[in-house]
N, C-alpha and C positions, 0 to 999 in steps of 0.2 A: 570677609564678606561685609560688605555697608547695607546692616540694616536701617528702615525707616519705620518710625513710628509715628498712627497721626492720632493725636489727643483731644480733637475736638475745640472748644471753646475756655481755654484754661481759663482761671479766677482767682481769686485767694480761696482758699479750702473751705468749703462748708462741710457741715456732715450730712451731705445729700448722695443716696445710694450710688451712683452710676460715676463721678464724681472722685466720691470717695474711692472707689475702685479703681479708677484709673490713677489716681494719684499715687499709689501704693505700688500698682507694680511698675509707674516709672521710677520712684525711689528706691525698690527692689534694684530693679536692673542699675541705677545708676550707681549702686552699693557695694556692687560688683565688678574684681576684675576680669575682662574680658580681650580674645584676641577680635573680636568685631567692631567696626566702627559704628554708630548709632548717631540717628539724625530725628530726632523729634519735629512733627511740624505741627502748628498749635495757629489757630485764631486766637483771636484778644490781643491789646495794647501792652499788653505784660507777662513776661513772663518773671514766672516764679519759682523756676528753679535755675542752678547754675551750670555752665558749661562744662565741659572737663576735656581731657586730652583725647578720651576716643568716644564724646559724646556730645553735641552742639545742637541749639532750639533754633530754630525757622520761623519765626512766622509766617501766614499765610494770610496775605491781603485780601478781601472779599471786595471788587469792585464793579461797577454794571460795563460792561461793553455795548460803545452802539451800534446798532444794525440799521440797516435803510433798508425798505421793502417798496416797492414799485406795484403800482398800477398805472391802467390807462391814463386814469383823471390829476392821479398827483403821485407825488414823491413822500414818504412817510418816514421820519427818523424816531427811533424810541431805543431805549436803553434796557437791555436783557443781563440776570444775573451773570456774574462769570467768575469760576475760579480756579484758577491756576495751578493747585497740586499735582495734576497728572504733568505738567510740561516739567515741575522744579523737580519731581521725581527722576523722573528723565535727565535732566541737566545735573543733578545732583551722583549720576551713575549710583543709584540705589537698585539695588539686587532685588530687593524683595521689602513689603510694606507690611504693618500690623496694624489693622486699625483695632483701637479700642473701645470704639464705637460705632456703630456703622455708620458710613460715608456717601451721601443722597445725590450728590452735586454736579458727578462729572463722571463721564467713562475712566476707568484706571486701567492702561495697557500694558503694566508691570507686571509679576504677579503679587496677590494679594492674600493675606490672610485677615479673616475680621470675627473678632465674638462680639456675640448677639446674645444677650440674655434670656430674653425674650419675646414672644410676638404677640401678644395681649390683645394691642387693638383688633386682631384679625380671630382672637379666639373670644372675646367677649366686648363684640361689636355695638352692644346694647348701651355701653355706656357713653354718657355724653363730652368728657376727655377723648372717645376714642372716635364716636359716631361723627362729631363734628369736625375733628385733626383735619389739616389740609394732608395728610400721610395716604387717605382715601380718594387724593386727589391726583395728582399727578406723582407725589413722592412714594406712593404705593408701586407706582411701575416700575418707578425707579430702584426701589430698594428690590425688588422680585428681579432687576434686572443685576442689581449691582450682588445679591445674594448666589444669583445662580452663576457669576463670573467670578466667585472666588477661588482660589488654589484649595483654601479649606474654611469651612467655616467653624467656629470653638463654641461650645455654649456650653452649658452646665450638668445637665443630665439627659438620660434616655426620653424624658416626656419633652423636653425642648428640642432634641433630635426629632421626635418623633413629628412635631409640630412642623418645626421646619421641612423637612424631608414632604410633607404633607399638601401644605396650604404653598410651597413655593418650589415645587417640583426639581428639588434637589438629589441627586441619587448618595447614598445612604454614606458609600465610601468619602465623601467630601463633606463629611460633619462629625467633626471631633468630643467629644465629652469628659471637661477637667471641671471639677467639681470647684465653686464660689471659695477663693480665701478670705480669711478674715483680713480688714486695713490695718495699714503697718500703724494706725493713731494710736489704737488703744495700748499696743505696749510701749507707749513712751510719755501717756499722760498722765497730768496729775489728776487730783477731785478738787474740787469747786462746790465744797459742801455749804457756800454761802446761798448759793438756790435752793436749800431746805429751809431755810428758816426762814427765805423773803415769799415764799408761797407758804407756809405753814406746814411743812411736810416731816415726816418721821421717818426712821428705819419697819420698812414691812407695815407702812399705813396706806400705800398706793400701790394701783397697777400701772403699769407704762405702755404705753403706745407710740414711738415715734415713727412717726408718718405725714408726708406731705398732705395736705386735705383736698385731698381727689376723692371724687365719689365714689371710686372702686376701692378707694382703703376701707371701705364699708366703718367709718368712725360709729355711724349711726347704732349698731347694736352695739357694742361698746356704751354709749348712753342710755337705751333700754336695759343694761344689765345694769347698769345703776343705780337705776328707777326700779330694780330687783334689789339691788345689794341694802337699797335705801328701807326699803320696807318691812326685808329682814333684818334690818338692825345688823347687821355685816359692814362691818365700821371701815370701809375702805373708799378712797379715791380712785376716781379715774384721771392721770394725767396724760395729754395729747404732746407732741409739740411737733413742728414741720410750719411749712409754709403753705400760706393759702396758696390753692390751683383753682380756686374759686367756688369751693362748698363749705369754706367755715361761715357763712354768714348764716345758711340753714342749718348747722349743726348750731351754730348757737342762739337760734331763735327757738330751737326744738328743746334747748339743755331750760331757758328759760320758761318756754310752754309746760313742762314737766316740773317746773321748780327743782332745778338740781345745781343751781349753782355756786351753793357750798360744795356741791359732791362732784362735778367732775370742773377740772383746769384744763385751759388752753393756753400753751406757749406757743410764742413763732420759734423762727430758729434761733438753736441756741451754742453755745459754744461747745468745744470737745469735753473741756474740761467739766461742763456741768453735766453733761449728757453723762460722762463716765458719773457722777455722784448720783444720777439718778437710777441709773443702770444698779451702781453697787447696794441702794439701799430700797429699792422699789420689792414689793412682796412679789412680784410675777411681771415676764414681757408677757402683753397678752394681746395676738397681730392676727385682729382677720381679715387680712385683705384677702378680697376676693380675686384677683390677677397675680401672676407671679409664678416664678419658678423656683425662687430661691431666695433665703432673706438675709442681707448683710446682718439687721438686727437683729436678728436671730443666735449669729456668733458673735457680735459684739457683748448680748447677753450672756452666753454662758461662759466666753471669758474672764467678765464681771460676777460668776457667780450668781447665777442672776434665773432663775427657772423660766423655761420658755412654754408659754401655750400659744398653741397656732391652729388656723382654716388646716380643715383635712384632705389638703388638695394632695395631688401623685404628686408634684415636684415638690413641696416641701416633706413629703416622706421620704424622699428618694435623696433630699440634701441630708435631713435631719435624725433621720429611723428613731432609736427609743430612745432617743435625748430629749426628747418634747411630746408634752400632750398633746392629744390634736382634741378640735373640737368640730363643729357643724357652725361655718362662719354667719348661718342664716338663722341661726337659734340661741337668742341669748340665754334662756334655759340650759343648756348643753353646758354656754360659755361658763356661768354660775357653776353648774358641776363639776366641770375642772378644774376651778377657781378655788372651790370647797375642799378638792382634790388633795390640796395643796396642805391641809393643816395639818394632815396626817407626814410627819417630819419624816417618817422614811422614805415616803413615797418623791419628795422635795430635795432630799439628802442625794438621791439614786438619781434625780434627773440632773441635780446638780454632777454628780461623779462623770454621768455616762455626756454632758457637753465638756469637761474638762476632757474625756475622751476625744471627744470629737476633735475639739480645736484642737488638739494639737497634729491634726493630719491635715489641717485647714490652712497651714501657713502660707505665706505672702512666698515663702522660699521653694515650695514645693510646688506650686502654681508657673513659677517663671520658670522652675527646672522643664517643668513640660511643657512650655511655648518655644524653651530653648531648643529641646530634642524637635520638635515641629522642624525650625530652622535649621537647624544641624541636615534633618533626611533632606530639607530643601537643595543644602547646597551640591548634592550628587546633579541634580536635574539643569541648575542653573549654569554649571560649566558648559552644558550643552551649547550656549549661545554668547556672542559679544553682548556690550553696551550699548545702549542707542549711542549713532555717529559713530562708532570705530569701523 
């Protein structure tokens, strides 16, 4: 069977969630011998992986097509998106597609499978990332269109089933739930313990937060617990790092209003290798975003060893159970309690054991075995019909 997979907009690798994920289970699968052919197709100038015998990259050109529209009084030529996946699908005789991202652009008249992490802007529409997205525009139809025309859709647990099946009128049987693996980065990196000492940092004198700075990673309590940590003489950091999405300039007009800028740091992004040294030597990940289903960070931490406290939302209890504290992402008091939580070494020791539990059922290997069975029960269905053209 000639599977397709589409990857979106490849890069060189950042450690940015969605990203990261997809990177992992194409070097999965390409790490494997298989009797199926595989055909990735990718936007961007480059790709950055290589071919092999039964697995070859596409790119996929994004170019406007023009249209002519008529009226009485005149003749109008203007140029409308267009892109071409559905026709090389077709011409490529691909059996069946995996997006690993959802796919906005075009009708797909193959069949399709697509996971979806999440649907945020539609559950907490309040925020001005989600409220202002053109996604509420025109590409909300289309994803509600392109959602409800998949073979199946994958997300990660019962509250993103639950979401989906909900807000986009999906019936229950065509929504899969394989639970977030950990990226294939962290077991093959080194530490970069040279970002400890060019910010002033120690083993267990900081919390960590890595997060892009969107108004919904809620940074902002995270700096009121600062301005807590600071006052009780709780000799700890707060460091950030992600990329502006365009709220770090009020976060850090707010870190200077409060005088806290010895006490918490902002990085932008930063490499694999430093992120693992801060993971390994940071006293807690401590993540409250207020969105989300499920957090890479979360297992990149406890594979580092690394105690995780997190927002007490239903999907990251239902990713994470008793491997992380949870806290109330709206109360830095709460956050400070779990924080404190932490000094008592047994209780730190146990969260550590029970995330080395975790990841190991979290892997990158056990993840594509179940996209693989997905394809495997496909292909009983897909004999039913020819290729387009034969």
């Amino acid at each position: 069977m000639k599977i397709g997979f589409y990857l979106g907009d490849i890069k060189k690798p950042q450690s940015l969630g969605e990203l990261t994920f997809e990177l992992s289970v194409v070097n999965e699968i390409l790490s494997r011998d298989s009797d199926h052919e595989f055909v990735f197709y990718y936007f961007g100038k480059k790709n950055i992986f290589k071919n092999k015998e039964n697995a070859v990259f596409k790119s996929i050109k994004y170019y406007k097509k023009p249209e002519i529209s008529f009226s009485p009084l005149n003749f109008k030529t203007r140029k409308i998106p267009f892109y071409p996946l559905n026709y090389r699908l077709k011409k490529d005789n691909v059996d069946t597609v995996f997006f690993l991202t959802p796919y906005l652009y075009e009708h797909i008249e193959i069949p399709y499978f697509t996971i979806i992490r999440d649907v945020a802007h539609r559950v907490l529409p309040l925020f001005p990332e989600f409220s202002s997205n053109f996604i509420f525009e025109k590409a909300e139809k289309r994803l509600n269109s392109f959602l409800t025309g998949a073979s199946k859709i994958i997300t990660a647990n019962e509250l993103a089933k639950n979401d989906i099946k909900t807000l986009y009128d999906v019936i229950e049987e065509n929504i899969i739930s394989i639970p977030l693996p950990y990226p294939l980065w962290i077991e093959h990196t080194k530490f970069d313990d040279d970002i400890l000492s060019k910010h002033n940092l120690s083993k267990n004198s900081f919390i960590l937060y890595p997060a892009q700075y969107w108004a919904h990673k809620n940074h902002i309590r995270l700096i009121l617990a600062a301005q807590i940590m600071k006052e009780q003489n709780f000799n700890l950091k707060v460091v950030f790092t992600g990329m502006d999405r365009g709220n770090k300039k009020y976060l850090l007009n707010k870190v200077k209003e409060l005088d806290l800028e010895d006490d918490v740091l902002f990085l932008d992004y930063i490499e694999e290798t430093e992120l693992a040294s801060l993971y390994k030597n940071a006293y807690a990940l401590v993540y409250p975003s207020l969105a989300g289903i499920d957090s890479i960070c979360a297992l990149e931490a406890m594979y580092f060893n690394c105690p995780v406290l997190i927002s007490n939302n239903a999907g990251y209890n239902m990713q994470l159970h008793s491997s992380a504290l949870y806290f109330n992402p709206l109360d830095e008091n709460d956050i400070i309690e779990k924080i404190m939580m932490l000094s008592d070494l047994a209780i730190k020791d146990d969260l550590i054991a029970k995330g080395q539990s975790l990841i190991k059922n979290s892997t990158c290997s056990k993840y594509v075995d179940k996209l693989s069975n997905i394809g495997d029960d496909f292909y009983l269905m897909r004999q039913c019909w020819a290729h387009w053209g034969e």
